[in-house]
C-alpha atoms as one frame of an Amber mdcrd trajectory, in Angstrom:
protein
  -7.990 -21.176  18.540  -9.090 -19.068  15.163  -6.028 -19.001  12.520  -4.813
 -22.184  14.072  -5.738 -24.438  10.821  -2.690 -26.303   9.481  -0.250 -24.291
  10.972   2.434 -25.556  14.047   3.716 -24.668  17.237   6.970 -22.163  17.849
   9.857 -23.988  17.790  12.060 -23.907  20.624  14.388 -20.945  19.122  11.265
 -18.669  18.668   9.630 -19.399  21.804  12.920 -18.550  23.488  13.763 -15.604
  20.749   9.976 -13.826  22.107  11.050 -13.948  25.494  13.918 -12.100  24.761
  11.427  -9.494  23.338   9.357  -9.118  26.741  13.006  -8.592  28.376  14.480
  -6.144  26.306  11.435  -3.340  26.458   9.356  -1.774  28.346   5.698  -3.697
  28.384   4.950  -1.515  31.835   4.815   1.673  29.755   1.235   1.959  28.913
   0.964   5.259  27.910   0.628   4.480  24.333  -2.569   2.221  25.488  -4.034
   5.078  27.535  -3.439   7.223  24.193  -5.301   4.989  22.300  -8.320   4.366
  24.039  -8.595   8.192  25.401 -12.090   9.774  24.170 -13.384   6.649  23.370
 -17.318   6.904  22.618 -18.458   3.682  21.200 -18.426   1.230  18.303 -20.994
   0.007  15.927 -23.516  -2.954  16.966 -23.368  -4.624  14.413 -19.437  -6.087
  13.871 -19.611  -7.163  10.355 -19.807  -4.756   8.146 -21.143  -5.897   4.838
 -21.676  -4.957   1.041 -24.901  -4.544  -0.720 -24.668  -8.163  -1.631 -24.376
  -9.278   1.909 -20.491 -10.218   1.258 -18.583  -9.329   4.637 -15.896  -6.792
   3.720 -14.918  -6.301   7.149 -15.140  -7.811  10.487 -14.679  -5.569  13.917
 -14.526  -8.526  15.866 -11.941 -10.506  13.928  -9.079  -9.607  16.382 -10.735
  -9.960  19.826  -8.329 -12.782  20.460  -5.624  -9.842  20.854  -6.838  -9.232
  24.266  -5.196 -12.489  25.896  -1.826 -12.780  26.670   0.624 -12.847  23.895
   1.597 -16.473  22.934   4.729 -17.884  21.999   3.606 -17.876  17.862   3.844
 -14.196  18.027   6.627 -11.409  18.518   5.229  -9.702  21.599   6.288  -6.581
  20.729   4.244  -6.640  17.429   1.179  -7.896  19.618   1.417  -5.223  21.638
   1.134  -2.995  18.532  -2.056  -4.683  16.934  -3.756  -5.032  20.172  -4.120
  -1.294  19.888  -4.395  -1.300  16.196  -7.168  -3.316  16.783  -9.324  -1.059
  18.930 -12.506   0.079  17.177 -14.560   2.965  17.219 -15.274   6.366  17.130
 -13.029   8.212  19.316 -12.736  12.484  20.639  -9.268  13.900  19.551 -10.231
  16.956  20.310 -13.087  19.568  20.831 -15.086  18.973  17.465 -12.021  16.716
  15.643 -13.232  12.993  15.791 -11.561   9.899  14.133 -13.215   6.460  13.299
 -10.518   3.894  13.817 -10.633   0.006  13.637 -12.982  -0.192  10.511 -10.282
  -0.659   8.180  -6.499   0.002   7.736  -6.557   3.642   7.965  -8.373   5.966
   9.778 -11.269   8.597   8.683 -11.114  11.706  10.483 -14.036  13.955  11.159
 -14.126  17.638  11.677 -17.151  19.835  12.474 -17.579  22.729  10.689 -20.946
  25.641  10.822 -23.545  23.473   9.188 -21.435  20.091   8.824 -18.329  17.996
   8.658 -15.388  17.740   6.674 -13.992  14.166   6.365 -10.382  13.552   6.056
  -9.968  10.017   4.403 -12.601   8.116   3.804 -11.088   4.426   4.609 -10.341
   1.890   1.459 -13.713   0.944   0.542 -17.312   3.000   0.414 -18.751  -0.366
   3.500 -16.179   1.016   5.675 -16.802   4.809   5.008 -20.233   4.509   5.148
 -19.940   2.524   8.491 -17.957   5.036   9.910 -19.525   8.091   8.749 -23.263
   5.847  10.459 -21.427   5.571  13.967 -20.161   9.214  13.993 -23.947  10.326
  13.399 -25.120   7.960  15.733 -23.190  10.072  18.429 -23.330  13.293  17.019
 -26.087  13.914  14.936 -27.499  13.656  11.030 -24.909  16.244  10.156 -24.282
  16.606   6.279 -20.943  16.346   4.915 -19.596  19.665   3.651 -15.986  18.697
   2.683 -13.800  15.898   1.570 -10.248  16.211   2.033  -7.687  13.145   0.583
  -4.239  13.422   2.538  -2.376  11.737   0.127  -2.211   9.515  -3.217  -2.665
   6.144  -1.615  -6.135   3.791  -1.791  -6.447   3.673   1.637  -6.950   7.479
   2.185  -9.299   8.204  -0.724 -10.927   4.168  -1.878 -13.926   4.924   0.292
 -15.166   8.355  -0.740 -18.517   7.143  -2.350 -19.274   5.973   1.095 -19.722
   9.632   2.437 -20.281  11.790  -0.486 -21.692  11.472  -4.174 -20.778  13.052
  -7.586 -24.137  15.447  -7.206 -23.003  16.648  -3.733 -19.637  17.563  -5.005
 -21.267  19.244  -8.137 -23.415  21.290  -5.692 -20.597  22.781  -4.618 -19.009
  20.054  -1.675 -15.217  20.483  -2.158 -12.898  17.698  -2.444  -9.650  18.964
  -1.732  -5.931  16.951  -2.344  -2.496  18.077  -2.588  -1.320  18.985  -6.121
  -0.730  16.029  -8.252  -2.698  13.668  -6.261  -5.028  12.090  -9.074  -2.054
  11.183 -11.398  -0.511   9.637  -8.725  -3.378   7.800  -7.350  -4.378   6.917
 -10.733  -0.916   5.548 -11.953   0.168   3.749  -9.271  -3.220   1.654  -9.133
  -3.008   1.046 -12.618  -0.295   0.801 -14.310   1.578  -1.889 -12.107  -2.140
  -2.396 -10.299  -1.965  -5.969 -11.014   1.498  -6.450  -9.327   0.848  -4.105
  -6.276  -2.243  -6.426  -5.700  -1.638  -9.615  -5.999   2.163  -8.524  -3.557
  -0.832  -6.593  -0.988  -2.309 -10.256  -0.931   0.909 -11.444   0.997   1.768
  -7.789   2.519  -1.871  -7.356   4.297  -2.705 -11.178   4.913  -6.231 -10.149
   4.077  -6.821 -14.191   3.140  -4.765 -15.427   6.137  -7.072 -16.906   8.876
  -6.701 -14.555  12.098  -5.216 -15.913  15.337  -2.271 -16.426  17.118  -0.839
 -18.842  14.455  -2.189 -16.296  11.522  -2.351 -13.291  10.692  -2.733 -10.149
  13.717  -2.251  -7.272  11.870   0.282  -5.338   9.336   1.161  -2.881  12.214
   0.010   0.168  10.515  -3.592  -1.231  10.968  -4.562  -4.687  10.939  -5.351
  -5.284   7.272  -7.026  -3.741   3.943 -11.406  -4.015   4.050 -12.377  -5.836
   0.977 -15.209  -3.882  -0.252 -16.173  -1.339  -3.449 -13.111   1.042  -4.436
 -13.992   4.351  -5.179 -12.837   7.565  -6.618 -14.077  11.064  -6.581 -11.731
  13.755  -8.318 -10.560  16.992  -6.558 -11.996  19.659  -7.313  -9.732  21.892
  -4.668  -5.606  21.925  -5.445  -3.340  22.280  -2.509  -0.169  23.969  -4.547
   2.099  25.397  -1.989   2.987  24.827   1.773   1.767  27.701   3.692  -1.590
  28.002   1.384  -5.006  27.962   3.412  -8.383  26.965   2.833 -11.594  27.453
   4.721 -14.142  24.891   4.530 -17.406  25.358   6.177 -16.036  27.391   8.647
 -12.997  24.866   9.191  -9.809  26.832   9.096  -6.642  24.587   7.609  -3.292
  25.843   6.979  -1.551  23.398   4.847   2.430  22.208   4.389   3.001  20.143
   1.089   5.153  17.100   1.391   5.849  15.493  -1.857   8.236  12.605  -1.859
   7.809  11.694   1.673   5.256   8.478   2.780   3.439   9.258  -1.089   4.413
  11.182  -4.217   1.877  13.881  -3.499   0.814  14.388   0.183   0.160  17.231
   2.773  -0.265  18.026   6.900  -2.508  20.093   7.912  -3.090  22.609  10.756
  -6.305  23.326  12.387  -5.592  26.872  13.824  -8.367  27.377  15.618  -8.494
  23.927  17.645  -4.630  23.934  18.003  -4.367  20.243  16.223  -2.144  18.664
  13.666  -2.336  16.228  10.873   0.242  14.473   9.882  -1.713  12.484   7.418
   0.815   9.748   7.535   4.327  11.168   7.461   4.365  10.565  11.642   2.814
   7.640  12.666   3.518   5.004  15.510   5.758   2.900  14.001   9.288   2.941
  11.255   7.075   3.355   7.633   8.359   1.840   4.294  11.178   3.799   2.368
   9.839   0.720  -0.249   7.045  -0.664   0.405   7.367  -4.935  -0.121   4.188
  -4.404  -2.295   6.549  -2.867  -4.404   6.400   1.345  -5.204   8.628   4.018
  -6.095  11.113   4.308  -3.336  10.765   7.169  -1.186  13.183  10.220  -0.141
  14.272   9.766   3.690  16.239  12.791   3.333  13.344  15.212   2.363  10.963
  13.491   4.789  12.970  14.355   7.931  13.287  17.947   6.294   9.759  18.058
   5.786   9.322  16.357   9.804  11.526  19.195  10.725   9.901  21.692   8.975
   6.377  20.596  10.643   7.943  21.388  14.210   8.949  24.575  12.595   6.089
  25.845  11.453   3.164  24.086  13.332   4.376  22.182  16.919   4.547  25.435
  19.109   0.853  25.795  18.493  -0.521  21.919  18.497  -2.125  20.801  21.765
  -2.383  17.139  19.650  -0.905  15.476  16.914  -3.468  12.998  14.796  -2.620
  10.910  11.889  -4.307   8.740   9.239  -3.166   5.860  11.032  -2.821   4.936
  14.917  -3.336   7.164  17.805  -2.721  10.740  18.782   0.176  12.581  20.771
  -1.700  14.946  23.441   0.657  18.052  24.789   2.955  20.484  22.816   6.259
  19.099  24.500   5.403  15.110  23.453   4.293  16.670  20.060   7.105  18.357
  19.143   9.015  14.883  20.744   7.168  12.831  18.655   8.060  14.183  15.327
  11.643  14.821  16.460  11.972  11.327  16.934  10.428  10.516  13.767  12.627
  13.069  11.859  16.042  11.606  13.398  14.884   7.747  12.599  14.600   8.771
   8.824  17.482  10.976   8.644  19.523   8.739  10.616  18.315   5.239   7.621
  19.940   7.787   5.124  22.705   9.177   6.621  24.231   5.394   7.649  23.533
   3.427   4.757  25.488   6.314   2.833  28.225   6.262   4.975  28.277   2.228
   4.407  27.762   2.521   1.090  30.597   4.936   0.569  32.726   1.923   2.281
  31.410  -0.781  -0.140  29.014  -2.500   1.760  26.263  -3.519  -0.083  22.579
  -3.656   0.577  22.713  -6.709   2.206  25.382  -5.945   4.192  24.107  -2.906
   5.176  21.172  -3.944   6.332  22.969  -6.992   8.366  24.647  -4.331  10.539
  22.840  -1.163  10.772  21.059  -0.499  13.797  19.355   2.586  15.498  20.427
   4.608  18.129  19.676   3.238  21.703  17.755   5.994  22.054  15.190   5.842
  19.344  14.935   2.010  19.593  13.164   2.964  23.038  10.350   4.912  21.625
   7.805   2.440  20.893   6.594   4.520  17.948  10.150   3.877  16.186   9.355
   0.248  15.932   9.423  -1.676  12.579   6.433  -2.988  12.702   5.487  -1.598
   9.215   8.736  -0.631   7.588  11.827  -2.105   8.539  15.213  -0.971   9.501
  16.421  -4.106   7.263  14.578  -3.428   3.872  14.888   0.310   4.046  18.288
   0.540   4.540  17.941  -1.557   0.894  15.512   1.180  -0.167  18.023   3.546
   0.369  20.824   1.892  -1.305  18.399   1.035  -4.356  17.133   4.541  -4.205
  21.607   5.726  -4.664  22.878   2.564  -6.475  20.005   0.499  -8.126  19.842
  -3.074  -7.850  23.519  -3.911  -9.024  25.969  -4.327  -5.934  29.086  -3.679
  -7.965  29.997  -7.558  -8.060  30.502  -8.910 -11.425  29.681 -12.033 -10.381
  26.151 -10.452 -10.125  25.843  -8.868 -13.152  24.585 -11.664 -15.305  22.959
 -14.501 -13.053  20.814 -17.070 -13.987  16.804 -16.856 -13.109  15.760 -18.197
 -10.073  14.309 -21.806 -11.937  17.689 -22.198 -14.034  20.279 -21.112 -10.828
  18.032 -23.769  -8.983  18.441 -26.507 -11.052  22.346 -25.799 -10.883  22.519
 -25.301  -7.373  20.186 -28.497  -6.536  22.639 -30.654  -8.657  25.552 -29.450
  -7.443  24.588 -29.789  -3.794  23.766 -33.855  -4.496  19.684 -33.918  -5.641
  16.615 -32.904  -4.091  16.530 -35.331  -1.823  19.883 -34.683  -0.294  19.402
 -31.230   0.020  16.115 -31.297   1.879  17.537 -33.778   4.395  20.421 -31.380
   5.368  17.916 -28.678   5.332  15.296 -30.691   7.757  18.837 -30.612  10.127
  19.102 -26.638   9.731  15.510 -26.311  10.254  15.978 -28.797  14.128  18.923
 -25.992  14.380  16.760 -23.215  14.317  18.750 -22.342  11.258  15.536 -20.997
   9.167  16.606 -18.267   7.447  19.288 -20.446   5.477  16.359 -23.553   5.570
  13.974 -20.614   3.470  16.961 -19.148   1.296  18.082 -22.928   0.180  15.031
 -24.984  -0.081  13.776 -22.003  -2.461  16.349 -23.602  -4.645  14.527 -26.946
  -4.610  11.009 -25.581  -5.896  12.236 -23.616  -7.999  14.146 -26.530  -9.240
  11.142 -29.013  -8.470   8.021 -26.985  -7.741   5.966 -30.565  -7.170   8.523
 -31.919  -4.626   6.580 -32.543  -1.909   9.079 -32.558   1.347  10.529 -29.365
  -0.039   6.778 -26.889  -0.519   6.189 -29.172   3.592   9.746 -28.014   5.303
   9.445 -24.452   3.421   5.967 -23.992   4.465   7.371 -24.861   8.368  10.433
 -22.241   7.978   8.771 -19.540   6.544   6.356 -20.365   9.408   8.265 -19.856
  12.141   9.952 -16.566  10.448   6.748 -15.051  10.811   6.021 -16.345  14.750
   9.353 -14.499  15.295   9.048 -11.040  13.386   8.415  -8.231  15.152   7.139
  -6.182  11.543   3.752  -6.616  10.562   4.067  -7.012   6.966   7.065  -9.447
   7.425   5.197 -11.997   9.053   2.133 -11.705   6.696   4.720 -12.305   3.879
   6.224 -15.562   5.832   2.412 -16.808   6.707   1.564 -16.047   3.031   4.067
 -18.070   1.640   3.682 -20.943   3.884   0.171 -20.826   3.512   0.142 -21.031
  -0.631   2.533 -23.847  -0.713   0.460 -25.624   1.492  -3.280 -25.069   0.586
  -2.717 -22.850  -3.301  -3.312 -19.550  -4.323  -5.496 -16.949  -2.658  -5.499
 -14.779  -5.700  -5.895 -10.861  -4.861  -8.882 -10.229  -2.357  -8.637  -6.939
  -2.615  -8.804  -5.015  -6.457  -7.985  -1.700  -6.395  -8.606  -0.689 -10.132
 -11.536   0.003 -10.181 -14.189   1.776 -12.577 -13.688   5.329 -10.902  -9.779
   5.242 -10.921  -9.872   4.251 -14.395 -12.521   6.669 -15.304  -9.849   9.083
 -13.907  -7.210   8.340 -16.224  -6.071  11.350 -18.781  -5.963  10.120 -22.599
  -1.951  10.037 -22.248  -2.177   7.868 -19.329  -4.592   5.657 -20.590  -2.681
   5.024 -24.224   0.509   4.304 -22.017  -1.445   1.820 -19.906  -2.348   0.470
 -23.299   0.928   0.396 -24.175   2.386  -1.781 -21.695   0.389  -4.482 -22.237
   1.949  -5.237 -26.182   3.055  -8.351 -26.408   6.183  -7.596 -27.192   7.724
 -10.621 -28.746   4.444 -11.447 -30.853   4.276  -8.115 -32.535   8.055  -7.292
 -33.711   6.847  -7.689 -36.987   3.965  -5.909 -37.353   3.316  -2.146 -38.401
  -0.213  -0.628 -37.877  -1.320   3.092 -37.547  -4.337   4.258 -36.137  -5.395
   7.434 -36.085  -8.335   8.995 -33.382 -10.078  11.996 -34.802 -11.487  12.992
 -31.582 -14.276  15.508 -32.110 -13.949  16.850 -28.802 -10.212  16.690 -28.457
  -7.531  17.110 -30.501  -6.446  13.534 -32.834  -3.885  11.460 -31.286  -2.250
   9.049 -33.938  -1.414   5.275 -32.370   1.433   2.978 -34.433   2.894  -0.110
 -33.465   5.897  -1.392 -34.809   8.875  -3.341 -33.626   6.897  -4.253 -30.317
   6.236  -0.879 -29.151   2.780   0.914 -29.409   3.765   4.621 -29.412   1.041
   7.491 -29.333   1.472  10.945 -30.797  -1.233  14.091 -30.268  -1.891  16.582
 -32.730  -0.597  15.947 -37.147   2.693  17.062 -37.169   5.885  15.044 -38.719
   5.815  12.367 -35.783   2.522  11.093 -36.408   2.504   8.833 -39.205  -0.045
   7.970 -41.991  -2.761   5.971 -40.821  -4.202   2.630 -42.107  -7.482   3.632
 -40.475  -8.779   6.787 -39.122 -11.819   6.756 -36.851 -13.703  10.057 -36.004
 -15.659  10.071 -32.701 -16.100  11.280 -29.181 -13.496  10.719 -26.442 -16.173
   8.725 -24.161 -16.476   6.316 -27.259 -12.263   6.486 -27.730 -12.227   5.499
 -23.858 -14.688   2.717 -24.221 -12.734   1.112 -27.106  -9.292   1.976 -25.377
 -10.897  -0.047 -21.679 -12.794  -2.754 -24.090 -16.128  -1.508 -23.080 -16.620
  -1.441 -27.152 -15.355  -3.449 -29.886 -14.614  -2.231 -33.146 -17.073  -4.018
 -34.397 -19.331  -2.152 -32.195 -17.359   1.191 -34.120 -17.987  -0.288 -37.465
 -22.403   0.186 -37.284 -22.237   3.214 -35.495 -23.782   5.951 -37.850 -22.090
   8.612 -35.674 -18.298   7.388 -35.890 -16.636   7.695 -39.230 -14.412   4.827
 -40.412 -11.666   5.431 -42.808  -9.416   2.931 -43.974  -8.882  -1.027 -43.141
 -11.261  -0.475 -39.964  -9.822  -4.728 -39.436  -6.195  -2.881 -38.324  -7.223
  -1.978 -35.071  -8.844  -5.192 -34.087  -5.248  -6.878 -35.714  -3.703  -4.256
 -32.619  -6.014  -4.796 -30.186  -4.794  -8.445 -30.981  -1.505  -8.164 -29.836
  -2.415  -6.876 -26.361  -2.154  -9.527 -23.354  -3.907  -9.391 -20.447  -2.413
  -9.189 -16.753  -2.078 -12.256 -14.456  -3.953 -11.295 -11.072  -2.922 -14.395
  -9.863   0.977 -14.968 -10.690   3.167 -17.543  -8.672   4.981 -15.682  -5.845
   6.773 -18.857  -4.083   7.007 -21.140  -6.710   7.900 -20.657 -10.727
């Protein structure tokens, strides 16, 4: 079977914990199915859709094993949601609204205007847009595209625009449209913890994981991130206030802001005059992330049921259908307005709890040990945690209220994870010893404690080779039992690096375009936080950037930090050097496009001062680790 290489059977606890699953819920309700595969029109013939260098970046026949029965490696209830995440296509949602699912993570929406289309997130990657965008034409005509709209501030709703449009349509007038503060949002989270985010996404998609019923079968808000060219195209149309409207080639759109909900800056739209909402992805089919394990910001559950309850307000007594960015749509006023109710109370009801168990000491972990949903919700499938979890967003909240410190002094100064190991390892008799115990907690079924306490082997003894085997097997069968998407990736991730290495980050999503995006502030602060610290306490430079089409911003380092000041007044300091130039030749030295060597012959950049200071600076910088240990020290 595909994704069956080096991996093992269920043991008998997770073959028996699944068939509790197909007891407990309803697998005879197949409305969901019917929603998913209603206005179905056809898929591309080709399933691999490629790059320019003949690279596959996605494959729409990867998951056709998800049409068999659900085996015993697999939470059925998580099988039952990538079996429909898996459908691909171009699918009706209504007359003249038309989404392309299956060809990524996300879905790209398309909405016919006068003369064209609007699209409404183009995918992660310009293969899949342009894939997409190919199969819509192929059933409804050459039409041009006459609007791009971004829902929100994350990759996967705006990484494929150069797939559908180019920088001369948009500067012939095709608007690009985006809820306010979308581009420093998009641009700052992809860049300045970019390299983190990434190499987590490796273990939080499962992109490397081979695909089968022993790997990886989706995240559960889609099956996993394309792998192809990321792209970015800035707004040119600012969506500033909830009730504002916009008419794009004869496309009416009222719009409803919703900062702080699924993203930072994000919006729903209305479609008047086809009676549809968008929900971009603040109501999809499943329990999102409060904090996603790729690591973000965490988000408000509070003002995203206000803003859930605010959509039913203002939009659900005229919506024949409900779309999102991800998943399938809700048909008929009364499920809509159902649909987001639901929604709204599973949110509200993550904060509400973990403050009242909070307010009676519990602590994140304890928390998220007891807290359960409502009967009620737990039988709509679309309140399912097969993206978020009720487990690490009750911690979300409780980070998002308390921070990381549970109030115990005892864990206010621990030791690191390599030190505590060694300790713990010694006192529980050697290696060896505890392994052996651990092999009898794994034939227990025991494997959350065989995960949690052979991590305190390799971390003591990263080479020890019964430890990486019997961790690999645990986290293994952790995954065969979740019923979230990104938990089992996670589990299969780490079993898969101790046993074979390092996948690295398949997917990059700083790219050329989002760094072309960055402001001057933002991209001296990204600057900034790669200082090597330690290495540069002692040193003191000033640089100074007359920019000739800008105002000067003044650079000094000194005791480890690199701090940047615009404009001459008292807080910018005298320089050692002082270069005079153009921003675009600031930006190339700032991204290391240029050297300052290459500054140094340049008849058109003045030089004033010790022009060596800046390459001593640009010294002290370190570079990123795509490829850091996640499992292992």
């Amino acid at each position: 079977m595909p994704g069956n290489t080096g991996a093992k059977p269920a043991a008998p606890g997770i073959v028996k914990a699944n068939a509790a699953v197909r007891q407990r819920f309803a697998f005879d309700d197949v409305e969901d199915l019917q929603d998913a595969r209603r206005g179905f029109m056809g898929t591309a013939q080709e399933s691999v859709i490629r790059d320019r260098d003949g690279r596959s970046v996605w494959d729409l026949g990867a998951y056709g094993f998800l049409e068999q029965e659900c085996p015993d490696t697999a939470n059925p209830s998580l099988w039952r949601q990538s079996r429909m995440c898996s459908d691909h296509g171009l699918f009706e949602v209504t007359e003249g609204v038309y989404q392309v699912r299956g060809f990524d993570l996300s879905n790209m929406t398309i909405v016919e205007g006068e003369r064209g289309v609007l699209v409404i997130d183009p995918l992660v990657c310009a293969e899949t847009a342009a894939a997409g965008l190919a199969l819509y034409r192929s059933h409804r005509g050459d039409r041009q595209v006459t609007g791009v709209l971004y829902t929100h501030s994350h990759v996967d709703h705006f990484g494929g625009v150069r797939g559908v449009v180019t920088d001369e349509d948009v500067a012939q007038g095709v608007p690009v449209i985006a809820p306010h503060g979308f581009l420093e949002h998009a641009v700052s989270e992809n860049v300045y913890a970019g390299t983190a985010m990434n190499r987590r996404s490796a273990y939080m998609y499962g992109a490397a994981l081979p695909k089968g019923e022993r790997g990886q079968i989706g995240a559960g808000l889609g099956q996993t991130v394309s792998t192809g060219a990321v792209g970015l195209i800035p707004p040119t149309v600012d969506i500033t206030r909830t009730g504002q409207t916009e008419t794009v080639d004869g496309i009416r759109m009222v719009f409803q802001l919703t900062p702080g909900t699924e993203a930072p800056a994000e919006l729903n739209i209305h479609f008047p005059d086809r009676a549809a909402l968008c929900m971009a992805e603040n109501a999809t089919h499943n329990l999102h992330n409060l904090l996603t394990l790729r690591g973000a910001e965490v988000r408000d559950p509070r003002v995203w049921a206000r803003y859930l309850t605010e959509a039913v307000h203002l939009f659900a007594g005229s919506s024949d259908v409900a779309f999102a960015s991800h998943h399938w749509p809700v048909r008929g006023r009364e499920r809509v307005v159902s649909f987001l109710a639901e929604q709204r109370d599973l949110y509200a009801y993550l904060h509400d709890q973990t403050l009242r168990m909070l307010n009676q000491g519990l602590t994140a972990l304890e928390i998220a040990e007891q807290i359960h949903v409502p009967p009620a919700l737990e039988r709509a499938w679309n309140t399912h945690g097969y993206y978020g979890s009720v487990s690490h967003n009750a911690k979300a909240v409780y980070q998002r209220y308390l921070g990381w410190f549970d109030g115990n002094p005892a864990h206010l100064w621990e030791h690191p994870p390599a030190e505590s190991g060694k300790r713990y390892v010694e006192f529980m008799g050697g290696a060896d010893e505890v392994v052996r115990r651990a092999r009898q907690s794994f034939a227990d079924g025991d494997f959350r404690w065989v995960v949690q306490v052979v991590n305190h082997v390799l971390f003591a003894a990263p080479d020890h080779t019964g430890a990486r085997e019997l961790q690999a097997d645990a986290l293994e069968q952790l995954g065969y039992g979740s019923e979230n998407g990104t938990w089992r990736n996670f589990f299969l991730m780490g079993a898969h690096e101790l046993r074979h290495g390092s996948v690295g980050t398949p997917t990059a999503t700083t790219s050329p375009d989002l760094l072309a995006a960055l402001t001057l502030d933002q991209l001296f602060d990204a600057l900034a936080i790669r200082v090597d610290g330690p290495r540069s306490w002692d040193a003191d430079i000033t640089v100074r950037w007359n920019v000739t089409d800008g105002e000067p911003v003044t650079q000094r380092l000194r005791n480890g930090v690199l701090v940047h000041v615009a404009g001459t007044g008292p807080a910018a300091a005298d320089p050692d050097v002082e270069f005079t130039l153009a921003e675009a030749d600031l930006r190339a030295v700032l991204l290391g496009a240029a050297t300052p060597a290459d500054l140094a012959v340049r008849a058109d950049i003045e030089v004033t001062g010790d022009a060596g200071k800046l390459t001593e600076l640009l010294g002290y910088l370190g570079d990123p680790d795509p490829d850091f240990a996640i499992v292992t020290p």
